[in-house]
Short mmCIF file of the C-alpha atoms (twelve columns), coordinates in Angstrom:
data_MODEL
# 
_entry.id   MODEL 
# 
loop_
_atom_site.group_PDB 
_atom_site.id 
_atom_site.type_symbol 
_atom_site.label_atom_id 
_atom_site.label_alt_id 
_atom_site.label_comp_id 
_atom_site.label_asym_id 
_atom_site.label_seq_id 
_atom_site.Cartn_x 
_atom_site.Cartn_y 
_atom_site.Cartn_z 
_atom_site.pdbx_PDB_model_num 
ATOM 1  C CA . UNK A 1  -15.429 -5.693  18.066  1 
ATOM 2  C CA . UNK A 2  -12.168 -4.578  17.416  1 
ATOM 3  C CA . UNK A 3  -10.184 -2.679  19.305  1 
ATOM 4  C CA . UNK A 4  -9.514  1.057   18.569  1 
ATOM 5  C CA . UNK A 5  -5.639  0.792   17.358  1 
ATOM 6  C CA . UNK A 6  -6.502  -2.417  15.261  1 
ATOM 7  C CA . UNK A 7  -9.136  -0.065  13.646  1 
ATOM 8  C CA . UNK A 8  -7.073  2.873   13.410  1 
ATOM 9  C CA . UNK A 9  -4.485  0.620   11.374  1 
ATOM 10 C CA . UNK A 10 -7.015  -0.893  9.172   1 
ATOM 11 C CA . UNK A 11 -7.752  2.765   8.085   1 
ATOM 12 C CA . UNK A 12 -4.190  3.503   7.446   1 
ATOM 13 C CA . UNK A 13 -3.774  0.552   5.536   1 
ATOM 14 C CA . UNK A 14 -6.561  0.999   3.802   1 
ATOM 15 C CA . UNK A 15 -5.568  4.484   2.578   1 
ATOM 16 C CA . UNK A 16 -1.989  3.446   1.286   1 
ATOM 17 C CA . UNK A 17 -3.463  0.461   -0.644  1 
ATOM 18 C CA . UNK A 18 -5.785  2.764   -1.947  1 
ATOM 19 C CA . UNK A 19 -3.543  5.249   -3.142  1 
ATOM 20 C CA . UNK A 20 -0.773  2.591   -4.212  1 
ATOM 21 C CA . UNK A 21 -3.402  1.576   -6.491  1 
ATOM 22 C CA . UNK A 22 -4.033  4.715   -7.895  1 
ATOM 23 C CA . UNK A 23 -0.974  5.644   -8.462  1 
ATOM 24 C CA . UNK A 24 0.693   2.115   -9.712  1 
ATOM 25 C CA . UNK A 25 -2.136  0.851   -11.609 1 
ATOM 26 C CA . UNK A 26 -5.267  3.045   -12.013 1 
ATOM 27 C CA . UNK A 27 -7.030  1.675   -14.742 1 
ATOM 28 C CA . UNK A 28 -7.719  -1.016  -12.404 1 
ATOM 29 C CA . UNK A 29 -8.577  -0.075  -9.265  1 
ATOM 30 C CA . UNK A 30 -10.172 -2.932  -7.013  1 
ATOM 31 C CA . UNK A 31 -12.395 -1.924  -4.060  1 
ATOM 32 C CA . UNK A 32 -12.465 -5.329  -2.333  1 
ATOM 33 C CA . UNK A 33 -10.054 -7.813  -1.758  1 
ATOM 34 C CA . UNK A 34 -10.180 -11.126 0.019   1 
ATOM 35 C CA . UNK A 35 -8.175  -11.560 3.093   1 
ATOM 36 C CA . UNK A 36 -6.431  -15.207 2.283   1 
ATOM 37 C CA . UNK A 37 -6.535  -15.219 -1.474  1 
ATOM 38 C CA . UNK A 38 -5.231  -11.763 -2.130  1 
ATOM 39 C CA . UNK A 39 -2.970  -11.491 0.766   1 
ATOM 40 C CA . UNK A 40 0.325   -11.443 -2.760  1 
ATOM 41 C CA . UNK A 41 -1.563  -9.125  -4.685  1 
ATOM 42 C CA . UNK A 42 -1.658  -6.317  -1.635  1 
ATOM 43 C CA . UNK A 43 1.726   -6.804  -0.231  1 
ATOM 44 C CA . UNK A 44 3.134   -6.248  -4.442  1 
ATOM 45 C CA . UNK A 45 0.797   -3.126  -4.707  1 
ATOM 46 C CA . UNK A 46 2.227   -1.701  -1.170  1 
ATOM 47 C CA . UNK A 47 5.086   -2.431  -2.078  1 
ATOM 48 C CA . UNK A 48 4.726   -0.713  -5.971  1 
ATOM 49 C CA . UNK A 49 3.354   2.042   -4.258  1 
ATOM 50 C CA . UNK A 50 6.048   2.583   -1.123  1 
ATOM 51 C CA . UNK A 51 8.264   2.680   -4.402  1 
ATOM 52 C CA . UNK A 52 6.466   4.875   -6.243  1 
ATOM 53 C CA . UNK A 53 6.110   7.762   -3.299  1 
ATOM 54 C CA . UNK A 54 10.077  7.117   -2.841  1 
ATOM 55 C CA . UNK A 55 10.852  8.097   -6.344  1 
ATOM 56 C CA . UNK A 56 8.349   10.587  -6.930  1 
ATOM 57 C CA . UNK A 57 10.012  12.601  -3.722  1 
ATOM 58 C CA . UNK A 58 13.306  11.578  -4.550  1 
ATOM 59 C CA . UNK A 59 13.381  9.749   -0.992  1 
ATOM 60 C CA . UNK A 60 16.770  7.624   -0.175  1 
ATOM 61 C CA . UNK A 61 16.066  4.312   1.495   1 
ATOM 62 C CA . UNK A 62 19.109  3.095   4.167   1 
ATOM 63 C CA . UNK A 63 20.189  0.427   1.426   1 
ATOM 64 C CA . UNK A 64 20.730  3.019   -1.520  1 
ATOM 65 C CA . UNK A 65 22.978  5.264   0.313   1 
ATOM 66 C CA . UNK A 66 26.735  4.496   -0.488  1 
# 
């Protein structure tokens, strides 16, 4: 059994890959992923996704200030 933070970050997780999806690439949405062999393709849609929130909001990250 897992304990409660574990699945309380699972959830979160779970929620920004979802919506990274959706809003990176959402003609194809996938709704199950393995945890060794997709490990790449998650971390590149978190990361398209962290990206895409930070433009949409016009959010600064501490490397683009001058």
């Amino acid at each position: 059994m897992a304990a409660p933070m574990e699945t309380i970050l699972v959830k979160i997780f779970a929620t920004a890959l979802a919506l990274s999806q959706v809003t990176t690439t959402p003609d194809a949405v996938k709704t199950q992923f393995d945890r060794v062999r997709d490990q790449e393709q998650v971390a590149q849609l978190l990361h398209a996704g962290c990206t895409h929130i930070r433009k949409a909001f016009d959010i600064e990250t501490s490397t683009s200030r001058n």
